[in-house]
C-alpha positions as CSV (number, residue, x, y, z in Angstrom):
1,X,-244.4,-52.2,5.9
2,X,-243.4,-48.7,4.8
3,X,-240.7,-49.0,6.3
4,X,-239.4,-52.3,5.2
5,X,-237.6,-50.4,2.2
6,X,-235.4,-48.1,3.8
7,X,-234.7,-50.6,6.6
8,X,-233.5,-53.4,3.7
9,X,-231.5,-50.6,2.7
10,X,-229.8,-50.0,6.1
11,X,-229.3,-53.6,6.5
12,X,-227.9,-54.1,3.0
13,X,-225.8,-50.9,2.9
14,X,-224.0,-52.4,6.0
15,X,-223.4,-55.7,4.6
16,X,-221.7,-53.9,2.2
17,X,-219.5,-52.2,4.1
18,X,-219.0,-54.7,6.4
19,X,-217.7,-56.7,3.9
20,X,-215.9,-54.0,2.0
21,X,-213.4,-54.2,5.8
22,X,-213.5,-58.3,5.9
23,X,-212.1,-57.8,1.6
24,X,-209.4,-55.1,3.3
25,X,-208.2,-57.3,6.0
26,X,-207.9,-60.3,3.5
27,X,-205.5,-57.9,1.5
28,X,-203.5,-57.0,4.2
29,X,-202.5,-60.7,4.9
30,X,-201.9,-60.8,1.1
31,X,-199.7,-57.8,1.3
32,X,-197.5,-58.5,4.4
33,X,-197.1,-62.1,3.4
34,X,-195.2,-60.8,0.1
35,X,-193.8,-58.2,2.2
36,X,-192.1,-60.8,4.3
37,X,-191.1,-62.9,1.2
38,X,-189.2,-59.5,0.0
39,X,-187.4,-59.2,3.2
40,X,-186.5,-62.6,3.4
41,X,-184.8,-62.1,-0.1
42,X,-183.1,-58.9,0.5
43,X,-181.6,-60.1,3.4
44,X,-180.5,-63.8,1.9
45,X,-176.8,-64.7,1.9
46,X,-175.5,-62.4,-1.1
47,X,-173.7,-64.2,-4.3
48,X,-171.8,-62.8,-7.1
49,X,-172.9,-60.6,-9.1
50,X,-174.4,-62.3,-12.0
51,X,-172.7,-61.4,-15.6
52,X,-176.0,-60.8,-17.3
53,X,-178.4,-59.7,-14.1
54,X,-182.4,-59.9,-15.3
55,X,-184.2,-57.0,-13.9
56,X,-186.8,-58.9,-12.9
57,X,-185.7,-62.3,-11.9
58,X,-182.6,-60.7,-10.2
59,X,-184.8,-57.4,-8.7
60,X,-183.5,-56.9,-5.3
61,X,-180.1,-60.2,-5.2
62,X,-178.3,-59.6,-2.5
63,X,-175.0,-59.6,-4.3
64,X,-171.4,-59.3,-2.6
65,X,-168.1,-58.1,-3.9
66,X,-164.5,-56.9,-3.6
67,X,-163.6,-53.9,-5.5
68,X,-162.7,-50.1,-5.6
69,X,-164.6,-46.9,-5.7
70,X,-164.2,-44.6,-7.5
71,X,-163.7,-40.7,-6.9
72,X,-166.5,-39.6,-9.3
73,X,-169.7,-39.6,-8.2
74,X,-173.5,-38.3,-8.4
75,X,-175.5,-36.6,-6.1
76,X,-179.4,-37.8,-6.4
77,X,-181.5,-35.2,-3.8
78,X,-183.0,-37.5,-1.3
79,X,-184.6,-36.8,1.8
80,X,-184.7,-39.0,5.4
81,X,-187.6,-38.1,7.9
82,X,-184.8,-38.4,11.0
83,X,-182.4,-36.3,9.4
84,X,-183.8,-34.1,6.7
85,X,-182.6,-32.6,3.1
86,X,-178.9,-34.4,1.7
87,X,-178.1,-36.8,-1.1
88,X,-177.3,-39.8,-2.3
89,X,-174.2,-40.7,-3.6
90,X,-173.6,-42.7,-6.4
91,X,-170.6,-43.8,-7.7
92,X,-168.4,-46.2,-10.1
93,X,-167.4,-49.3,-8.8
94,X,-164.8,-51.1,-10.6
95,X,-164.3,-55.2,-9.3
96,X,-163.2,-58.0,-11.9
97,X,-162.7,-55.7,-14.7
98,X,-166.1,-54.5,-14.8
99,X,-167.7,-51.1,-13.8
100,X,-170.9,-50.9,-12.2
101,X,-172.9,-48.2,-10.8
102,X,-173.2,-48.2,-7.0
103,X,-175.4,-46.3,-4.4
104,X,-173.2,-45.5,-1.3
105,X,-176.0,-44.4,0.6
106,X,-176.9,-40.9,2.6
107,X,-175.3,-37.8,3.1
108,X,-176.4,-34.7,4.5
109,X,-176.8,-31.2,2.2
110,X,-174.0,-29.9,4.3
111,X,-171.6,-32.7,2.8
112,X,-172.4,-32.0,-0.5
113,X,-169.1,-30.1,-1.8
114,X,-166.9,-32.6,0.7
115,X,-164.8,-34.5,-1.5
116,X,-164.8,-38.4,-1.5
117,X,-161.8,-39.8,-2.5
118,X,-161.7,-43.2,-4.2
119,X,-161.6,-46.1,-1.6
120,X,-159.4,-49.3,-3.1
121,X,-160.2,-52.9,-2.1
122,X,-163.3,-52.6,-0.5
123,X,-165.9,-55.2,-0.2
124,X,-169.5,-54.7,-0.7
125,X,-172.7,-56.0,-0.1
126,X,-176.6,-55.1,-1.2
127,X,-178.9,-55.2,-3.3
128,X,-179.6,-55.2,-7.1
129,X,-182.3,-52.5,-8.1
130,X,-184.0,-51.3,-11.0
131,X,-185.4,-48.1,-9.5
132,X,-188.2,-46.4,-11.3
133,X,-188.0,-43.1,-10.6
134,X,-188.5,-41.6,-13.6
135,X,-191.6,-39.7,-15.0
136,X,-192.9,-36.6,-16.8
137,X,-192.6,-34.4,-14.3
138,X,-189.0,-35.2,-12.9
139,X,-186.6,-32.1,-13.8
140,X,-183.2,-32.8,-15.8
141,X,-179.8,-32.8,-14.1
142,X,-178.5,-28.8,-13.2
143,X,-175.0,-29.3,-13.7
144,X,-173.9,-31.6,-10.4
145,X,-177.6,-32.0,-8.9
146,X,-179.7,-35.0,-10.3
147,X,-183.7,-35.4,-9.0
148,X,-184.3,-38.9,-9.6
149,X,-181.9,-42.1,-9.8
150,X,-182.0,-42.4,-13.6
151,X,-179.5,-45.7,-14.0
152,X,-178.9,-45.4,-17.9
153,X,-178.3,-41.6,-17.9
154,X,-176.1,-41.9,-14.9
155,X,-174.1,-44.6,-15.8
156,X,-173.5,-43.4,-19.4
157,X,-172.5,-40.2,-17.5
158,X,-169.5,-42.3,-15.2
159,X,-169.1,-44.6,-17.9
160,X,-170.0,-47.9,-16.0
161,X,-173.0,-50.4,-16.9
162,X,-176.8,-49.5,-16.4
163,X,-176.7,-51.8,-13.3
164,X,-177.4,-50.2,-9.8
165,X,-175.9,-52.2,-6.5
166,X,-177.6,-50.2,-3.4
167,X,-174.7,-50.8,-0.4
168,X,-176.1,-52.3,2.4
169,X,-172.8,-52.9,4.4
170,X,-169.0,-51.6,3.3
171,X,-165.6,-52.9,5.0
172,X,-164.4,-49.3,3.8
173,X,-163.7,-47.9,7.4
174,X,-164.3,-45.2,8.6
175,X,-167.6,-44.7,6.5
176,X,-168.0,-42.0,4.0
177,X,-171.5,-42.0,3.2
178,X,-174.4,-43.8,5.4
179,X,-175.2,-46.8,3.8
180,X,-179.7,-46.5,2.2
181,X,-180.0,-50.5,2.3
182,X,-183.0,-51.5,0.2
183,X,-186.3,-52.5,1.9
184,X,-189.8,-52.8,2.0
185,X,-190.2,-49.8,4.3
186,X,-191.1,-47.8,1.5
187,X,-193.6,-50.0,0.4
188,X,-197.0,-48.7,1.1
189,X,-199.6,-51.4,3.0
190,X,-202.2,-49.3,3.6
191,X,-205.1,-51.9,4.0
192,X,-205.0,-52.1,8.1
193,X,-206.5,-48.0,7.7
194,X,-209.1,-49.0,4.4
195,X,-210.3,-51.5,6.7
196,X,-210.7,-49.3,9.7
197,X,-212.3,-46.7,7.4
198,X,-214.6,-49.3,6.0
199,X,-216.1,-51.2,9.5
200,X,-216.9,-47.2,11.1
201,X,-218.6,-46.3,8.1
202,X,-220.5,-49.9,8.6
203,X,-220.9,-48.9,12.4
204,X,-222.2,-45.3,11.2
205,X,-224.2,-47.0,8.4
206,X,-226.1,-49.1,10.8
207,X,-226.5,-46.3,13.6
208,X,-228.0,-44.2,10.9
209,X,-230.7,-47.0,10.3
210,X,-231.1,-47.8,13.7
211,X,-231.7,-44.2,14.5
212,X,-234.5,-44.2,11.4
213,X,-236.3,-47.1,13.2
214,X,-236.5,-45.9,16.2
215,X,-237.4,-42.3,15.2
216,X,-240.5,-44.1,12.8
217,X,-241.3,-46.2,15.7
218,X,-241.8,-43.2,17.8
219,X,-243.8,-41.5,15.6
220,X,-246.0,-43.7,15.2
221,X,-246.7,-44.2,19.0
222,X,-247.0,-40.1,19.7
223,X,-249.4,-40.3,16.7
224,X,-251.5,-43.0,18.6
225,X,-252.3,-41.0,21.9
């Protein structure tokens, strides 16, 4: 009966855990159920571009339309894991007698000073986004070089309105940039590892208390001969 505490405790700290990894698991079917929804949605059939978009009702339309570029633009430094350091290039992009702001997509650090010349009659097709990039730590624009997509600041700098369409596809041939298409890739779903982490510490929870039991239990017989 001493040892009915600790034991209770074994068994209960592995409930615990045990159920901590079952809680996990039910959040990952949560999270790539939504993650599927948002892929689904990014990749519908694009429409116009609404006249007064909602950023959150209209997060992520896949809009299309026909319109120029323009030869200003805005390097944001990015990064790929495949390719390394570049940018991405942002851009006016003037259809139906308005000006947006566009995100052509990748380029590499050694494209940086390549001039892009405007591109007329080109269609487009993405996504609306609302990045938010911003926070107290993010440096201000040096001169050409910008750290974070900041859609007011850069739009009131190509004068074009705070609305961001990230390319996904571009009839402009041969490509300038390398089209960054929004997705959930980005999106961390980390519940698969929590609940990996969870059961071993359940497993290593309940070895611990088995171990306890059978050390008292031999104990007690080498103190009985």
């Amino acid at each position: 009966m001493r040892n009915l505490l600790p034991i209770l405790f074994g068994i209960a700290g592995t409930v615990f855990l045990v159920s901590l990894g079952v809680w996990q698991m039910q959040r990952l079917e949560w999270k790539q159920g939504i993650l599927a929804e948002m892929d689904a949605h990014m990749t519908a059939t694009p429409v116009a571009i609404p006249a007064n978009p909602d950023p959150v009702g209209d997060a992520f339309l896949p809009v299309r339309a026909t319109g120029a570029i323009g030869a200003r633009e805005i390097l944001v430094q990015s990064s790929l894991k495949s390719i390394g350091p570049g940018y991405r290039v942002l851009a006016p992009f003037t259809f139906e007698d308005r000006t947006i702001l566009i995100d052509r997509g990748f380029i590499r650090s050694t494209g940086r000073d390549t001039m892009r010349p405007a591109v007329e009659d080109v269609t487009l097709i993405g996504n609306l986004h609302w990045p938010d990039e911003i926070d107290g730590f993010t440096p201000d624009p040096e001169g050409a070089l910008w750290f974070a997509r900041d859609v007011p600041v850069i739009a009131a700098e190509l004068g074009t309105e705070p609305l961001l369409l990230v390319v996904r596809q571009t009839s402009e041939d041969p490509r300038a940039v390398t089209p960054l298409p929004v997705d959930t890739a980005g999106i961390p779903n980390n519940h698969l590892q929590y609940a990996v982490t969870w059961f071993l510490l359940a497993i290593v929870w309940a070895g611990m208390t088995a171990f306890f039991v059978a050390q008292q239990r031999r104990n007690r017989e080498s103190q009985s001969t």
